[in-house]
C-alpha atoms as a printed R data frame, in Angstrom:
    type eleno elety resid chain resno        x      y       z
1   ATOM     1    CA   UNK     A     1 -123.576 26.492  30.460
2   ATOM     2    CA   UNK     A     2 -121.014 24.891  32.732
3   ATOM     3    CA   UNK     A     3 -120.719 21.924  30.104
4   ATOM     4    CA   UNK     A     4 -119.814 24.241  27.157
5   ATOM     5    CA   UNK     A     5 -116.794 25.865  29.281
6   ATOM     6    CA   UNK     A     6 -115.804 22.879  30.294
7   ATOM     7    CA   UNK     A     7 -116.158 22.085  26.611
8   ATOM     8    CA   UNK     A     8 -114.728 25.604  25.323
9   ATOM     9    CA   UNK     A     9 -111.970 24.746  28.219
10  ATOM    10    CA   UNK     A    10 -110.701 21.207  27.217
11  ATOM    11    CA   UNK     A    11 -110.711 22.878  23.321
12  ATOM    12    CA   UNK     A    12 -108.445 25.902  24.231
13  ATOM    13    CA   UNK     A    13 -106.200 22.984  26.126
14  ATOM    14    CA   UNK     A    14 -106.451 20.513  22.761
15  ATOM    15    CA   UNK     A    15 -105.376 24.387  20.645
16  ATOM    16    CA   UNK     A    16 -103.008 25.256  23.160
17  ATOM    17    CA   UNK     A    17 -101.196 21.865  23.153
18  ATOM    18    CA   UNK     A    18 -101.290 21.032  19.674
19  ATOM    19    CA   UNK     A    19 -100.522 24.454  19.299
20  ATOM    20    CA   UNK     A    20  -97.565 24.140  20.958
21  ATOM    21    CA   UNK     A    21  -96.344 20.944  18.801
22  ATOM    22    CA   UNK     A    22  -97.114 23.241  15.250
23  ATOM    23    CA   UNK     A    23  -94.899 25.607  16.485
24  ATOM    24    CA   UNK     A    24  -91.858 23.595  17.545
25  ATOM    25    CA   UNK     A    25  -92.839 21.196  14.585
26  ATOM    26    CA   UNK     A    26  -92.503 24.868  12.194
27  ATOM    27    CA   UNK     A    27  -89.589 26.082  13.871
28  ATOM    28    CA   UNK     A    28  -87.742 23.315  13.289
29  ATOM    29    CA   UNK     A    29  -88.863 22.431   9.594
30  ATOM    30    CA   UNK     A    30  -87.834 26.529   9.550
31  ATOM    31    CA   UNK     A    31  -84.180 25.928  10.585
32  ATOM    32    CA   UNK     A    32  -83.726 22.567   8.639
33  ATOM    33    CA   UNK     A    33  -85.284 24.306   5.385
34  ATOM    34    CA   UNK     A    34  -82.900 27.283   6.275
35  ATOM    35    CA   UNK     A    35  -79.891 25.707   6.974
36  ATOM    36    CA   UNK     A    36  -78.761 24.735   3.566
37  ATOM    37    CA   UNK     A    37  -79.279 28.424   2.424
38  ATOM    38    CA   UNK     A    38  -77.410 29.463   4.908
39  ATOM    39    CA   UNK     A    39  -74.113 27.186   4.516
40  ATOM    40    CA   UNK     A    40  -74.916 28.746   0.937
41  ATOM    41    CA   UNK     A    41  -74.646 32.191   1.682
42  ATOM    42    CA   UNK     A    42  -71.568 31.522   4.592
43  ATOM    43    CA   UNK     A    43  -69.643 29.608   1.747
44  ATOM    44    CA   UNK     A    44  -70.233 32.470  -0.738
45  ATOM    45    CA   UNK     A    45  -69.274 35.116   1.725
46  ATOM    46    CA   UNK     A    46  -66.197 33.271   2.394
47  ATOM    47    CA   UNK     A    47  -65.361 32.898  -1.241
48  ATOM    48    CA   UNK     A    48  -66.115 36.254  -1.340
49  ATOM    49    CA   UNK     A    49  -63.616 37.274   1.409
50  ATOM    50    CA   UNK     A    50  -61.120 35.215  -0.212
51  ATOM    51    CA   UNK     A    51  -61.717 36.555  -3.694
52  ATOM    52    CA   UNK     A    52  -61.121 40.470  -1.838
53  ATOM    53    CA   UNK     A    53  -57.933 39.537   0.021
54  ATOM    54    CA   UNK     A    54  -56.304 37.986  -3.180
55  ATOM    55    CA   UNK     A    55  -57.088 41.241  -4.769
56  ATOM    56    CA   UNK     A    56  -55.927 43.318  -2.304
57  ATOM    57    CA   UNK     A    57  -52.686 41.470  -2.006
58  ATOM    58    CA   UNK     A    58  -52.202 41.803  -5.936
59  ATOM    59    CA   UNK     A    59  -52.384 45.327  -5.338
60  ATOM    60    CA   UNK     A    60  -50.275 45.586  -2.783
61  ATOM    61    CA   UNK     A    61  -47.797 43.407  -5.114
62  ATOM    62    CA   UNK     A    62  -48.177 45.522  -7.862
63  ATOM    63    CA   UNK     A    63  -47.016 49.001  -5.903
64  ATOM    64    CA   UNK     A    64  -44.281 47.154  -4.672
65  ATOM    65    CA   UNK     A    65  -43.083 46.248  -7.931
66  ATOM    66    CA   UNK     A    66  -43.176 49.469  -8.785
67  ATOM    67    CA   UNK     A    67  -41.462 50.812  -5.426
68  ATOM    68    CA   UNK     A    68  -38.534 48.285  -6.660
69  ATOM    69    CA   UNK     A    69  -38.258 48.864 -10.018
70  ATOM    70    CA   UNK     A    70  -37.949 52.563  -8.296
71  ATOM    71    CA   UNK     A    71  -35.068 51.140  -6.185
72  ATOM    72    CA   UNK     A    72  -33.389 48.905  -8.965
73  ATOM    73    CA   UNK     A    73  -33.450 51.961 -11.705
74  ATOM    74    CA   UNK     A    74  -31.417 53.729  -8.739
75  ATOM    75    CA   UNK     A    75  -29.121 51.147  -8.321
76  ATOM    76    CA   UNK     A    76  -30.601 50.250  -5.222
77  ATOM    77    CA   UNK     A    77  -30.317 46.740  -5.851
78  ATOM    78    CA   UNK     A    78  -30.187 45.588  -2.016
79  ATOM    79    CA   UNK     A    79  -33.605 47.771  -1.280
80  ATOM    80    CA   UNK     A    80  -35.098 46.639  -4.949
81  ATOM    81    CA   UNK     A    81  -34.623 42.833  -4.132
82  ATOM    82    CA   UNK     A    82  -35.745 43.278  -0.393
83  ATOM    83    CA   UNK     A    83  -39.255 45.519  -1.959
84  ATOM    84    CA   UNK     A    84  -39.226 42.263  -4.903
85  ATOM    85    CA   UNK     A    85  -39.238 38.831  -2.482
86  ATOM    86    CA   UNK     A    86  -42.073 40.899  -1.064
87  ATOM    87    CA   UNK     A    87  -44.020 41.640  -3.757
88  ATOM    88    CA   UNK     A    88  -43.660 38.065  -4.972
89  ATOM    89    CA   UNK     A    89  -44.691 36.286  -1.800
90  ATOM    90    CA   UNK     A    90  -48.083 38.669  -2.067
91  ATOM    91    CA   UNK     A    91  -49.110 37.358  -5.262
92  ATOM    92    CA   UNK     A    92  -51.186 33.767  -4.497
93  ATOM    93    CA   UNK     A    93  -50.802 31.159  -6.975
94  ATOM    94    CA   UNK     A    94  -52.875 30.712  -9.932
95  ATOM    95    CA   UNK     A    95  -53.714 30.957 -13.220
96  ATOM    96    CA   UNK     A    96  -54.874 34.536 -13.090
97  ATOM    97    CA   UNK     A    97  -51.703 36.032 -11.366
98  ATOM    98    CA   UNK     A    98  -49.441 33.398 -13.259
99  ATOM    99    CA   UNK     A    99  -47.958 36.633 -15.673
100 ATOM   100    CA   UNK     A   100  -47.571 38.938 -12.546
101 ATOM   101    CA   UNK     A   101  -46.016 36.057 -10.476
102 ATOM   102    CA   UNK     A   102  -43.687 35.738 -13.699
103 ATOM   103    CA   UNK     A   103  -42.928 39.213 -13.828
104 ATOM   104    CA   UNK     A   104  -42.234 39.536 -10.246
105 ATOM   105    CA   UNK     A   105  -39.845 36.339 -10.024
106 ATOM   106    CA   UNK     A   106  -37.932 37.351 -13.256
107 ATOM   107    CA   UNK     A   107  -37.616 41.349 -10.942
108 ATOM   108    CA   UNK     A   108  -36.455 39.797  -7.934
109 ATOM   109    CA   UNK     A   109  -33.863 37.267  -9.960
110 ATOM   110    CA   UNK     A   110  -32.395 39.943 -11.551
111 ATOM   111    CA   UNK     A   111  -32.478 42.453  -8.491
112 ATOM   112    CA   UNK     A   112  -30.375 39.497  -7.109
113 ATOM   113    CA   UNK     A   113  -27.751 39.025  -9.546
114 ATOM   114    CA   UNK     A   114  -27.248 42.775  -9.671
115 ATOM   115    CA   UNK     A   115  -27.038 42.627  -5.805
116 ATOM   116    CA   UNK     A   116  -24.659 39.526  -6.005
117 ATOM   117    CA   UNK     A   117  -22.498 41.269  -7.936
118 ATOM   118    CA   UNK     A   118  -21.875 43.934  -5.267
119 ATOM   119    CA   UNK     A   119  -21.459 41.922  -2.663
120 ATOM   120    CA   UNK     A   120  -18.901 39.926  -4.481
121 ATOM   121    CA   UNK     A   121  -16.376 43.223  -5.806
122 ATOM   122    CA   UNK     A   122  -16.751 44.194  -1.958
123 ATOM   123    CA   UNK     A   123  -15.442 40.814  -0.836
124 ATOM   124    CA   UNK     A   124  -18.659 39.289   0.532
125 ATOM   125    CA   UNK     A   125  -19.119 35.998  -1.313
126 ATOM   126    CA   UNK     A   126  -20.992 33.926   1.180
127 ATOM   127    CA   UNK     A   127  -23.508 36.645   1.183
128 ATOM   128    CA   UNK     A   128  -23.535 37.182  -2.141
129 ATOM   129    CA   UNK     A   129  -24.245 33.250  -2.826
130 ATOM   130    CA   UNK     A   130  -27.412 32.881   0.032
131 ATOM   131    CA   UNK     A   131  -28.655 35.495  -2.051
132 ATOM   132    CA   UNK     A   132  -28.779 33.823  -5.641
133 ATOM   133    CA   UNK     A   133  -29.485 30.609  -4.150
134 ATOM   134    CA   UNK     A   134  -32.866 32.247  -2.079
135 ATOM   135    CA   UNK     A   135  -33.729 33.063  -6.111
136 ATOM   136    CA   UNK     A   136  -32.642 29.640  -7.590
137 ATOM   137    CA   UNK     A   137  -35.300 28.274  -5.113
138 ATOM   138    CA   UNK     A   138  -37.848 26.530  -7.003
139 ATOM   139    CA   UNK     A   139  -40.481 28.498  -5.493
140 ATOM   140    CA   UNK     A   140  -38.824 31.664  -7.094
141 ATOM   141    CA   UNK     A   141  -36.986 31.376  -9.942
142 ATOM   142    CA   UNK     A   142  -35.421 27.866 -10.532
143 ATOM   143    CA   UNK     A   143  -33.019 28.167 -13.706
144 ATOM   144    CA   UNK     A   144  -32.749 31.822 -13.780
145 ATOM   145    CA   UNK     A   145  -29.935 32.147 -16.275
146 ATOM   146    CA   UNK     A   146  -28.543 35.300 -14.801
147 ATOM   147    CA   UNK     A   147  -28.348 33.808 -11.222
148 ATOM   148    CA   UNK     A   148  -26.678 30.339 -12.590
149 ATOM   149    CA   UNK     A   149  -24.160 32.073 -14.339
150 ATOM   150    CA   UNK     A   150  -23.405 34.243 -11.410
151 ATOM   151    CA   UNK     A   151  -23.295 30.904  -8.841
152 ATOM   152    CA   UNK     A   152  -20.597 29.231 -11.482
């Protein structure tokens, strides 16, 4: 009787130990098997988050377009090309948003010129020219004719 506990005793200690190394050895295999799934689903949540924050700002782009096509039908033109620069630095770059971006340059181009030309019968020239040359950027609208024409 005292052999077999010893015996039952030195077999709960081999369980126990070995035991023990299974468990570490699975929680390990666990995370390393995990791990890739997980980058997985943290990239895709991140895309995920990007893909809702572009839209959002679209949005946002789109209201103020109409907000300054609101102030430019009003003759607003300093408020319309103020509510434009803003809706075109909302839209990101891309092939998607490539027709809004368009849209929203050729807005805030013309809001400009219209502006200029205010700013010039009231005598305010230098003003008048930082504003057609923040358009004739080439992040905005390089070229525009409108702008060019006004700057000659």
């Amino acid at each position: 009787m005292v052999r077999s506990i010893l015996d039952n005793s030195a077999g709960i200690r081999w369980v126990s130990r070995n035991l023990a190394q299974s468990c570490v050895l699975g929680i390990t295999v666990g995370a390393v098997l995990s791990s890739p799934v997980r980058a997985q689903s943290y990239e895709s949540q991140v895309a995920q988050q990007e893909i809702a924050k572009r839209s959002e700002s679209v949005v946002l782009a789109q209201e103020l377009l109409l907000n300054g096509d609101k102030h430019y039908n009003q003759a607003e033109y300093k408020e319309a090309v103020s509510v434009y620069s803003q809706a075109f630095s909302l839209i990101p770059n891309g092939s998607l948003s490539d027709d809004l971006k368009g849209a929203a340059s050729e807005r805030y181009a013309q809001a400009a010129v219209e502006y200029s030309r205010l700013l010039s019968r009231s005598g305010q020239y230098n003003e008048a020219r930082e504003v057609l040359n923040t358009v004739l950027s080439p992040a905005v609208a390089a070229g525009h004719a409108g702008a060019t024409q006004m700057l000659a």
